[in-house]
N, CA, C and O atoms as a MOPAC input file, in Angstrom:
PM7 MOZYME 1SCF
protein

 N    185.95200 1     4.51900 1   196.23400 1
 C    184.57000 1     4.52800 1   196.60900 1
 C    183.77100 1     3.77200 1   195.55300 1
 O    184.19100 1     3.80900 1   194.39600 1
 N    182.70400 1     3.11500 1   195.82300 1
 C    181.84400 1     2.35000 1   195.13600 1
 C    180.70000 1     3.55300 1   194.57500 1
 O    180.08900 1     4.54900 1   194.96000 1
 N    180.87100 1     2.80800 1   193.56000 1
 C    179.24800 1     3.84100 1   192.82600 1
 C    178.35400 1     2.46200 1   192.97600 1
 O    178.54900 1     1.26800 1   192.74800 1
 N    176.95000 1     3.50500 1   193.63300 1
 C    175.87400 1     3.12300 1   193.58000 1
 C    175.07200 1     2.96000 1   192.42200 1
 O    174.82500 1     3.95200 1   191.73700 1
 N    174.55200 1     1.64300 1   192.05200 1
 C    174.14900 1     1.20500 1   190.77200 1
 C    172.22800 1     0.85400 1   191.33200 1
 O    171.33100 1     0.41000 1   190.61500 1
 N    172.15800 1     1.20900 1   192.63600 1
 C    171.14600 1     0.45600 1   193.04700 1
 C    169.43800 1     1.27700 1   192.37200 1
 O    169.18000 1     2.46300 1   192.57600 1
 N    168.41500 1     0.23600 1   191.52600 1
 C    167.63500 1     1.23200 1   191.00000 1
 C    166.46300 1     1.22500 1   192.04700 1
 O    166.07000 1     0.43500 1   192.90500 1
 N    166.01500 1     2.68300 1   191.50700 1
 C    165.10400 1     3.84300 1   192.50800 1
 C    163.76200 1     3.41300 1   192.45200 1
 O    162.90400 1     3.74400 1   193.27000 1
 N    163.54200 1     2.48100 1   191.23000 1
 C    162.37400 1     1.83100 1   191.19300 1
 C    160.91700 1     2.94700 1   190.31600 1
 O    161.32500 1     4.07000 1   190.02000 1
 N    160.06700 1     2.79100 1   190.10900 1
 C    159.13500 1     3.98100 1   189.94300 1
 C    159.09800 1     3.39100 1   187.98200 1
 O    159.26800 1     2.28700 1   187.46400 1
 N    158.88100 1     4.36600 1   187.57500 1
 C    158.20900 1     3.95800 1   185.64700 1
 C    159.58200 1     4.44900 1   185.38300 1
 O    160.22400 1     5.36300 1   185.90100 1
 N    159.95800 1     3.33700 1   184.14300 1
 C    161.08200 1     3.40600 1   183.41700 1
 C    160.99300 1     4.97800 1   182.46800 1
 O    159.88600 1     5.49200 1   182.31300 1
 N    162.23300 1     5.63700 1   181.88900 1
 C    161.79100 1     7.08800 1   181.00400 1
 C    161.52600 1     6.91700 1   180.08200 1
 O    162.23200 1     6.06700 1   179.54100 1
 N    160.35200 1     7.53800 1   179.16500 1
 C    160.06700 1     7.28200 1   177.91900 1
 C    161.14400 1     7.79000 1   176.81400 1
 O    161.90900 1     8.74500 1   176.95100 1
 N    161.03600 1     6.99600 1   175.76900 1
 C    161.99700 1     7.85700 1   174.66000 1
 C    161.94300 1     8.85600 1   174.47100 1
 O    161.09600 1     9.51200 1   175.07700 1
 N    162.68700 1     9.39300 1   173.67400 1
 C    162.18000 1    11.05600 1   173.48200 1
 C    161.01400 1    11.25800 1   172.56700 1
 O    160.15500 1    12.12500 1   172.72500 1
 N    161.07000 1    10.14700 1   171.33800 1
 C    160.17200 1    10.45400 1   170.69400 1
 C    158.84000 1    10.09100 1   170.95300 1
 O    157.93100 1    10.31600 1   170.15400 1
 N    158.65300 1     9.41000 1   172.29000 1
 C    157.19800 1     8.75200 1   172.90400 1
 C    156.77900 1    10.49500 1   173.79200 1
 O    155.73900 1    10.78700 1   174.38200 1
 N    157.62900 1    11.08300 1   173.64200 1
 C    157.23800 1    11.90300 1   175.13400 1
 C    156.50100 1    13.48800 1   173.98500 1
 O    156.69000 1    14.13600 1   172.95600 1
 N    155.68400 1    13.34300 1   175.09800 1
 C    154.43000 1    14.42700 1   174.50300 1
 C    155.44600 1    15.79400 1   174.58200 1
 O    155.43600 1    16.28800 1   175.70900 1
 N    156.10800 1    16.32900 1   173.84100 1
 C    156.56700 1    17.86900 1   174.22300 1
 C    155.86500 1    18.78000 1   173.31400 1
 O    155.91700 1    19.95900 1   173.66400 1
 N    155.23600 1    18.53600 1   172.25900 1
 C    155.04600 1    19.65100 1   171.18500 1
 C    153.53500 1    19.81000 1   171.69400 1
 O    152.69700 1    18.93100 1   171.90000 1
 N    153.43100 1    21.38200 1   171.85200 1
 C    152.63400 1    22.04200 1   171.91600 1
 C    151.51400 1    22.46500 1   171.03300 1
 O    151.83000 1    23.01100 1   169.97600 1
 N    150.16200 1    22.28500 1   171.32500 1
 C    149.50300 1    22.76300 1   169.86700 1
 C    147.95200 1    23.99500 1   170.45800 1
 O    147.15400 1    23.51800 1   171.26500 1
 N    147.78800 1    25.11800 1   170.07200 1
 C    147.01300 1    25.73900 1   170.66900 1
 C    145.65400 1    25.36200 1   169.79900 1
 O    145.74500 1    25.26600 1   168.57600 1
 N    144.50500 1    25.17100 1   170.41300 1
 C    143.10100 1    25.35700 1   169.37000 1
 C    141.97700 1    26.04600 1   170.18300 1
 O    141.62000 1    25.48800 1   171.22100 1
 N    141.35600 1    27.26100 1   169.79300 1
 C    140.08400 1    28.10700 1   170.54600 1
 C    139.06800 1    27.11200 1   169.84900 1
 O    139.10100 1    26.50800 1   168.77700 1
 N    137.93500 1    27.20000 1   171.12500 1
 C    136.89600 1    26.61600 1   170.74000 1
 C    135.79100 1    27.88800 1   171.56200 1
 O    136.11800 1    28.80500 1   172.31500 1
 N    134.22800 1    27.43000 1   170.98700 1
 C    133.56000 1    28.68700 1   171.55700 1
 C    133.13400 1    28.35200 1   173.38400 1
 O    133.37500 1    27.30200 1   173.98100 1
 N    132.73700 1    29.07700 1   173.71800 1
 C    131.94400 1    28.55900 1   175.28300 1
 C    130.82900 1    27.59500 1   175.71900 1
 O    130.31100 1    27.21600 1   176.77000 1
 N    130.70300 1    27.36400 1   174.28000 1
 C    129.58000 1    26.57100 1   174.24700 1
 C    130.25700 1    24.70800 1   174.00400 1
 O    129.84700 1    23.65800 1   174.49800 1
 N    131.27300 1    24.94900 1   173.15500 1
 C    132.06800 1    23.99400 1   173.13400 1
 C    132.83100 1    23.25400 1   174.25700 1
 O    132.86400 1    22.09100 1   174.65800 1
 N    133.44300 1    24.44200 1   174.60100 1
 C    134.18900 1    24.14900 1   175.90100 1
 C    133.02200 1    23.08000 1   177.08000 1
 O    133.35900 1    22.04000 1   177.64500 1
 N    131.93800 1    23.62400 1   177.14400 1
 C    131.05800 1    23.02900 1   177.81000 1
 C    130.65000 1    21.87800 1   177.84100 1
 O    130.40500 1    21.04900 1   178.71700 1
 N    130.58400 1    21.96200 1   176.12800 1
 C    130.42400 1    20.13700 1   175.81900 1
 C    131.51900 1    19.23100 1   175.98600 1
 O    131.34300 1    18.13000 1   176.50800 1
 N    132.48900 1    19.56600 1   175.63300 1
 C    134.17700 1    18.83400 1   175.37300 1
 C    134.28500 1    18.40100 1   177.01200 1
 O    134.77700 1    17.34800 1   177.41900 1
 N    133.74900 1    19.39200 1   177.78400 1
 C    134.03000 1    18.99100 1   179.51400 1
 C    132.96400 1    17.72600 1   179.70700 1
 O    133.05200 1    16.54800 1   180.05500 1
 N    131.92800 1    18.61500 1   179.29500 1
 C    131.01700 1    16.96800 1   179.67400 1
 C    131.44100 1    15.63000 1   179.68100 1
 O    131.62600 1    14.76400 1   180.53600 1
 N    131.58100 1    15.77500 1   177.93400 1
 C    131.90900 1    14.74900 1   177.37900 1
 C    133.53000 1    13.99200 1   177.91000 1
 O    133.70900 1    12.81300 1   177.60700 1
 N    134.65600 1    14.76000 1   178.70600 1
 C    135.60800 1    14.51100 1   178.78900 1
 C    134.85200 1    13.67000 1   180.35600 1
 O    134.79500 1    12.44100 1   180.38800 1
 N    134.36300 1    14.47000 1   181.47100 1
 C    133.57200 1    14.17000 1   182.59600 1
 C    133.13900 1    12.56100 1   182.51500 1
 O    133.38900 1    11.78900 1   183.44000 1
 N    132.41400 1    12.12800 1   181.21400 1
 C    131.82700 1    11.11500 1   181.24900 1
 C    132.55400 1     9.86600 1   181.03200 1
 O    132.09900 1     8.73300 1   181.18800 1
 N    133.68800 1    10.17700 1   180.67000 1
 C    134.37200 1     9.43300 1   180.30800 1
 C    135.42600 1     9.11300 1   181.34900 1
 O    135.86000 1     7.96100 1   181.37600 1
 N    135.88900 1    10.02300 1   182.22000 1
 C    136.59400 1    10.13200 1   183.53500 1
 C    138.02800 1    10.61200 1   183.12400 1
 O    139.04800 1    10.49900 1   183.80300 1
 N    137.92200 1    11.08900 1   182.06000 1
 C    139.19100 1    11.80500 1   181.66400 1
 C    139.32700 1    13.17900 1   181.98900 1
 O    138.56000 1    13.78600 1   182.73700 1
 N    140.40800 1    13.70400 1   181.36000 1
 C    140.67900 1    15.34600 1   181.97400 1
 C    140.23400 1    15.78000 1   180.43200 1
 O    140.08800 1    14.83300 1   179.65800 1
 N    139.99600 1    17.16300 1   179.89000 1
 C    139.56000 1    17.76200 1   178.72500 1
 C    141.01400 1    17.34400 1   177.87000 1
 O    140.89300 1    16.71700 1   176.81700 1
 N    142.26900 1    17.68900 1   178.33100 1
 C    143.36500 1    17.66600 1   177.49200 1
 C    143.46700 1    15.92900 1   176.91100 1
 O    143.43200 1    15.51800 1   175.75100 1
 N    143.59400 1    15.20500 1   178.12800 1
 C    143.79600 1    14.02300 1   177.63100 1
 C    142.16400 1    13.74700 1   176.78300 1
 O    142.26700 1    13.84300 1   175.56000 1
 N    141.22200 1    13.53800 1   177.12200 1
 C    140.14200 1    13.75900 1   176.10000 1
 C    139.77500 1    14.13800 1   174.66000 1
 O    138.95900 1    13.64800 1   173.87900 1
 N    140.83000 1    15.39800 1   174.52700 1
 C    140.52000 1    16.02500 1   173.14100 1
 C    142.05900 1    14.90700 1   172.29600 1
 O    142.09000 1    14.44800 1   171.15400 1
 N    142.90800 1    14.81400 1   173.18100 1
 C    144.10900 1    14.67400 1   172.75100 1
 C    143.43900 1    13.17100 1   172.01900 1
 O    143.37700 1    13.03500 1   170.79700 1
 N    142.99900 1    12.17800 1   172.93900 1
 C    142.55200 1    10.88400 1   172.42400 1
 C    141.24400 1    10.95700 1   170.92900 1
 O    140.98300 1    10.21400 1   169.98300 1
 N    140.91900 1    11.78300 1   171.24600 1
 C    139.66100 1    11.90100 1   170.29200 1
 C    140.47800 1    12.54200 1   168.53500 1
 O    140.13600 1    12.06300 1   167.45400 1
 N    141.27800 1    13.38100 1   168.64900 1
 C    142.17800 1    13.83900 1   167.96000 1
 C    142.73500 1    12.78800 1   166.94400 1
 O    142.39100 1    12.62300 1   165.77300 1
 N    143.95400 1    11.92100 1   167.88300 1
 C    144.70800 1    10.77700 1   167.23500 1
 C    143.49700 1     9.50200 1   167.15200 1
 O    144.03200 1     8.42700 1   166.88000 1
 N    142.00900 1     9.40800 1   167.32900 1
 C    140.91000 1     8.41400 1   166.98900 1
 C    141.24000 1     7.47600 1   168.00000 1
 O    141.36500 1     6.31400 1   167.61500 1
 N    141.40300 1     7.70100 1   169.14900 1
 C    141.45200 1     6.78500 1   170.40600 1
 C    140.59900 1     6.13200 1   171.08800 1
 O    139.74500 1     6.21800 1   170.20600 1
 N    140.10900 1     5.58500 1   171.84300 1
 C    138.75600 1     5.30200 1   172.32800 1
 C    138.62100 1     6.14700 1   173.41200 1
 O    139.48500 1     6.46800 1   174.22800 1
 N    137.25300 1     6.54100 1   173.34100 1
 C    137.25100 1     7.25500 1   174.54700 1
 C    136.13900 1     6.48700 1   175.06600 1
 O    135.45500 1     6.21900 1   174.07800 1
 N    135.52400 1     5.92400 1   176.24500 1
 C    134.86900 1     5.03900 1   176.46400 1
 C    134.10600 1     5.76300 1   177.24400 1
 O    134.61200 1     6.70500 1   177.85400 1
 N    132.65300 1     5.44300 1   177.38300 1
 C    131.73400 1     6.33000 1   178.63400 1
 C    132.02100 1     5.35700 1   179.53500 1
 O    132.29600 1     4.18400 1   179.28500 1
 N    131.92200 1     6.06300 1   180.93800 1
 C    132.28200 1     5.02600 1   182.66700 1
 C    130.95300 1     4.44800 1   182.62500 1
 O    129.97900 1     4.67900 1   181.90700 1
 N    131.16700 1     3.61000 1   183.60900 1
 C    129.40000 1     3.06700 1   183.83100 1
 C    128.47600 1     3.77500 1   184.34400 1
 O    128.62500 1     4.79800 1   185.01200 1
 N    127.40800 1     3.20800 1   184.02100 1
 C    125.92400 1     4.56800 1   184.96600 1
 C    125.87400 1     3.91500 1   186.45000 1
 O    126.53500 1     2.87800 1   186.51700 1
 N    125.45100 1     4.16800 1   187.24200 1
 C    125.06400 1     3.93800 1   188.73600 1
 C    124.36800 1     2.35500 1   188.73600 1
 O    124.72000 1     1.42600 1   189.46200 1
 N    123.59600 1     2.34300 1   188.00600 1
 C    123.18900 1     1.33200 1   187.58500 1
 C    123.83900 1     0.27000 1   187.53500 1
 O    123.78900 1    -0.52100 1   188.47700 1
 N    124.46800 1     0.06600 1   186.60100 1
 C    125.66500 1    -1.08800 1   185.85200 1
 C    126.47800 1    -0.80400 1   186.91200 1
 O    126.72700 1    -1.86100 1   187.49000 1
 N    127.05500 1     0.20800 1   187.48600 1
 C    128.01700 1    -0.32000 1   188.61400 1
 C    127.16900 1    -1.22400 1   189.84900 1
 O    127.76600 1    -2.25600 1   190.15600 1
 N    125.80500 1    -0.96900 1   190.63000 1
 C    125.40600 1    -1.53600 1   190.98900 1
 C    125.28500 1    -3.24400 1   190.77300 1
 O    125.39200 1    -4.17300 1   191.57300 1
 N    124.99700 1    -3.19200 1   189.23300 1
 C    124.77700 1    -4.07700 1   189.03800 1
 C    125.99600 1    -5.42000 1   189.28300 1
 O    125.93300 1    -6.43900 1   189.97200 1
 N    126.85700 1    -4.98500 1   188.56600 1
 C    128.03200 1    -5.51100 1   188.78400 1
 C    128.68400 1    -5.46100 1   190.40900 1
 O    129.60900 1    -6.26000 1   190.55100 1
 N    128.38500 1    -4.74700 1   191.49300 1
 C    128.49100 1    -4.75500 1   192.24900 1
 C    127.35000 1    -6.06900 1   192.99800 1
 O    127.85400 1    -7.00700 1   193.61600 1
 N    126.12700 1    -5.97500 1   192.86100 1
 C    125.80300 1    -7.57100 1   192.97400 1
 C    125.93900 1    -9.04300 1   192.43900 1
 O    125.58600 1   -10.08500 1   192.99200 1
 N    126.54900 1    -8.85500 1   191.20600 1
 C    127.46800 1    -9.77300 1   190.54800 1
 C    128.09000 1   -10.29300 1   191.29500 1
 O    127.87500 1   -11.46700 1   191.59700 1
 N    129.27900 1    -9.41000 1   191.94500 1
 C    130.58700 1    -9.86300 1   193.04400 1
 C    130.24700 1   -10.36800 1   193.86300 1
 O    130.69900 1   -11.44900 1   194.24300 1
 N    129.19800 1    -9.63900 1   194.47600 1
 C    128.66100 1   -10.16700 1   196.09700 1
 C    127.86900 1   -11.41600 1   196.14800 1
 O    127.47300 1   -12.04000 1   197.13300 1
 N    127.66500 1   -11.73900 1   194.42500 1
 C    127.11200 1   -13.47100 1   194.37900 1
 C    128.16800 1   -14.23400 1   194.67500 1
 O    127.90100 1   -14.86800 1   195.69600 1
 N    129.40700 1   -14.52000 1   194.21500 1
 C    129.93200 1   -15.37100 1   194.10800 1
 C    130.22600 1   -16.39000 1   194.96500 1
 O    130.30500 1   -17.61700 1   194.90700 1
 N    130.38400 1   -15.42300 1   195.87600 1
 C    130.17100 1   -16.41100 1   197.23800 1
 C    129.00300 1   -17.05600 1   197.23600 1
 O    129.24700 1   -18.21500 1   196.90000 1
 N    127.90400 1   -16.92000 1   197.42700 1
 C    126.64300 1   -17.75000 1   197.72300 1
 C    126.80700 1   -19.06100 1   196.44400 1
 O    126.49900 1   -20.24500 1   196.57800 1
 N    127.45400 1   -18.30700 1   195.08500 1
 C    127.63800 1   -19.81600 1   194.28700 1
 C    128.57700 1   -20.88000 1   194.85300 1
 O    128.58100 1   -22.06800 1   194.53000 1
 N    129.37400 1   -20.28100 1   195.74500 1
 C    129.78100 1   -21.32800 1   195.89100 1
 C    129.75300 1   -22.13700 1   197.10500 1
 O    130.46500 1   -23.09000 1   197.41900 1
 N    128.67700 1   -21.50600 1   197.80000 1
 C    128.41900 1   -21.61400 1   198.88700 1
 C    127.09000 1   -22.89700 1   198.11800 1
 O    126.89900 1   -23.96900 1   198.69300 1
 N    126.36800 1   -22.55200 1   196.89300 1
 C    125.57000 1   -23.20000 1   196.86100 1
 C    125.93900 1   -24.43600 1   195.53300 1
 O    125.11600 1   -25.11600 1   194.92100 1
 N    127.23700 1   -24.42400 1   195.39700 1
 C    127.66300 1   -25.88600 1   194.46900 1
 C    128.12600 1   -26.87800 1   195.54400 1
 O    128.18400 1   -28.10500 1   195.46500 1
 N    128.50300 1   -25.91400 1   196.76400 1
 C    129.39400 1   -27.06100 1   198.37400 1
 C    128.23700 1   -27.97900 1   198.39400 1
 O    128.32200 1   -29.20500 1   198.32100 1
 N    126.57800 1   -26.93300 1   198.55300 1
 C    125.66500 1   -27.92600 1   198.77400 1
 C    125.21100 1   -28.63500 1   198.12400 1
 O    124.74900 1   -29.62300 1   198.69500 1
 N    125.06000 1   -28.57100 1   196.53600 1
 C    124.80800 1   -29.43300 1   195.44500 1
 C    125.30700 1   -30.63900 1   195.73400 1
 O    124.71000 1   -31.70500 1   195.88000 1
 N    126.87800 1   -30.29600 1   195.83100 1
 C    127.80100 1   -31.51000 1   196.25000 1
 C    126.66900 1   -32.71900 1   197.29200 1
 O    126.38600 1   -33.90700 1   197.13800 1
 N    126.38500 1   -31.97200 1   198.04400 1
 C    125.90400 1   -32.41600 1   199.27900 1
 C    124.36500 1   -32.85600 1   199.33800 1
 O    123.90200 1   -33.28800 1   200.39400 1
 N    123.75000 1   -32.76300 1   198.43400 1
 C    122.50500 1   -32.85000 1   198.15100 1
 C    121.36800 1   -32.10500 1   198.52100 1
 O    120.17900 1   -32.28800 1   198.26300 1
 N    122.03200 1   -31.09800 1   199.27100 1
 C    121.34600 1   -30.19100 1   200.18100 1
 C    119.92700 1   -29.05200 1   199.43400 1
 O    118.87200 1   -28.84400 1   200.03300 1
 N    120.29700 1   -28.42300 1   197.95400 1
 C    119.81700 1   -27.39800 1   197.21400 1
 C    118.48300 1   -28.26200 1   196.56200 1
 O    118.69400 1   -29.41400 1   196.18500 1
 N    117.60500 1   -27.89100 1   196.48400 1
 C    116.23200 1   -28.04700 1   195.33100 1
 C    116.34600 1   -27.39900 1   194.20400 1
 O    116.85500 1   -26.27900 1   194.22800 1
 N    115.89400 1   -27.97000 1   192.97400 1
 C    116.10700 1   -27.46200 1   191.51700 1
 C    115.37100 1   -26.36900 1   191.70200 1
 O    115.99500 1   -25.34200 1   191.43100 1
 N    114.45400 1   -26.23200 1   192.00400 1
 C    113.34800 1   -24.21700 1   191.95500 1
 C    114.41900 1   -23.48600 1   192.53300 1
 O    114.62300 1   -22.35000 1   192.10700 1
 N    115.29000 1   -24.04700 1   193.62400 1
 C    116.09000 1   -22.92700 1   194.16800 1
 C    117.41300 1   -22.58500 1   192.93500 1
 O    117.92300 1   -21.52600 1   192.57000 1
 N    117.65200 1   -24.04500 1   192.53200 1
 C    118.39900 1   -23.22400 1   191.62200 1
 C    118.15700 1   -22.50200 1   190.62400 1
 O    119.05500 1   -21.75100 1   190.24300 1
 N    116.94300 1   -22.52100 1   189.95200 1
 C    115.90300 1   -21.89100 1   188.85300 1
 C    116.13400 1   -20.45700 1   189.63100 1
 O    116.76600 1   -19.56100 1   189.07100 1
 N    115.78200 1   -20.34800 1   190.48100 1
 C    115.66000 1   -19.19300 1   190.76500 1
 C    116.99700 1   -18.06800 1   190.74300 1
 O    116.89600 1   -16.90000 1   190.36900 1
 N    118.26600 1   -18.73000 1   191.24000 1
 C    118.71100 1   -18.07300 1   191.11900 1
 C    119.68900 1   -17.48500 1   189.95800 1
 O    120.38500 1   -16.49600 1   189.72800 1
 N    119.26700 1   -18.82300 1   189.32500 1
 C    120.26300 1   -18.40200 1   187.49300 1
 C    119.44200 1   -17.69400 1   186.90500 1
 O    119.97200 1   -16.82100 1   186.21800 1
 N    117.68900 1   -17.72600 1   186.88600 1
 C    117.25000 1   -16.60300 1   186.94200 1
 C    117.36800 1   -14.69800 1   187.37700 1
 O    116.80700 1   -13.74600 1   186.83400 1
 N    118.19900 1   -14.73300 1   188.39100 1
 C    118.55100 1   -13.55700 1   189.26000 1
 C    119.85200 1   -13.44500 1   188.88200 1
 O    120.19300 1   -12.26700 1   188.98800 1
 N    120.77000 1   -14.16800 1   188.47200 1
 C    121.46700 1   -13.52700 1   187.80500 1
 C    121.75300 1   -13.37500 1   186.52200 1
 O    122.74100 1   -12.68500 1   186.27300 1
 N    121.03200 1   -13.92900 1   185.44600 1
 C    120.41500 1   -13.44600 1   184.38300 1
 C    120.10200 1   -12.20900 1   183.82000 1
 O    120.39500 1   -11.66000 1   182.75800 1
 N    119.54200 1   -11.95500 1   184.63600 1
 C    118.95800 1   -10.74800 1   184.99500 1
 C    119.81100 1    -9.26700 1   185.54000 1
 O    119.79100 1    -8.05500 1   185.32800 1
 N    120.37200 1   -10.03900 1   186.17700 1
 C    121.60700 1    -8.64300 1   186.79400 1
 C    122.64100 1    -8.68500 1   184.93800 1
 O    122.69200 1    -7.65200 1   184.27100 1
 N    123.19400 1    -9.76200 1   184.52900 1
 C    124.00300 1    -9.79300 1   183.21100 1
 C    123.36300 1    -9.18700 1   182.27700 1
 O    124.02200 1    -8.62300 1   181.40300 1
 N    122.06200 1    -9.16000 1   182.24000 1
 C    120.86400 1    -8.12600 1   181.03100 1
 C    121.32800 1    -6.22700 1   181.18000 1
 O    121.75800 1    -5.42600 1   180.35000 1
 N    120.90600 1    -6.08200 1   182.93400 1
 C    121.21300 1    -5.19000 1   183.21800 1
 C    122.36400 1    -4.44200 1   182.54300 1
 O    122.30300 1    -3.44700 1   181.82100 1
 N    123.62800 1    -5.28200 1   183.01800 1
 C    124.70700 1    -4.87500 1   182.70300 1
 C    125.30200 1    -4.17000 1   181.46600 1
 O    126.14500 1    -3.27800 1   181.37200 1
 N    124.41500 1    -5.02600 1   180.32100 1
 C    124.85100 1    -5.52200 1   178.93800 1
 C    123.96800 1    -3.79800 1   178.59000 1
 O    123.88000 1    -3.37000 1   177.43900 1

């Protein structure tokens, strides 16, 4: 009989010494706990992975506000019209105010962002 060598595919196993097994207990007060969630919340992490990164000096990064995702969400939805509006450059079709205007507008969304 043939042995099957064929792989299953999925994440290779970590070493042993990469793999999180050791356990470490720490109490914090209720008031803590509260903040550590926030703060884990804002970041889009879970509290464990949160404290764990903050611990070993990891980055923990805040997600974007509603805002900046917006913003960047009209970012994307330009790109098309740029290039909808260099076809016409090509073409002689666009007026300089129109283009003023709109490197203006997105100027403006990149301020946002920043």
């Amino acid at each position: 009989m043939e042995t099957n060598k064929h792989n299953k595919g999925g994440r290779p196993a970590k070493a042993d010494y990469k793999k999180r097994s050791v356990e470490i207990t720490v109490r914090f007060t209720p008031v803590d706990k509260i903040y550590i969630k926030s703060c884990a919340d804002e970041c889009g992490l879970r509290v464990a992975e949160y404290i764990y990164r903050a611990a070993m000096r990891q980055e923990t990064t805040q997600l974007l506000t509603e805002e900046e995702i917006t913003a960047i969400t009209k970012l994307r939805n330009i790109g098309n019209n740029l290039n909808q509006i260099t076809h016409a450059l090509h073409l002689g079709e666009v007026r300089e105010t129109e283009i003023k205007e709109i490197i203006s507008f997105i100027t403006d969304i990149i301020r946002k962002v920043r």
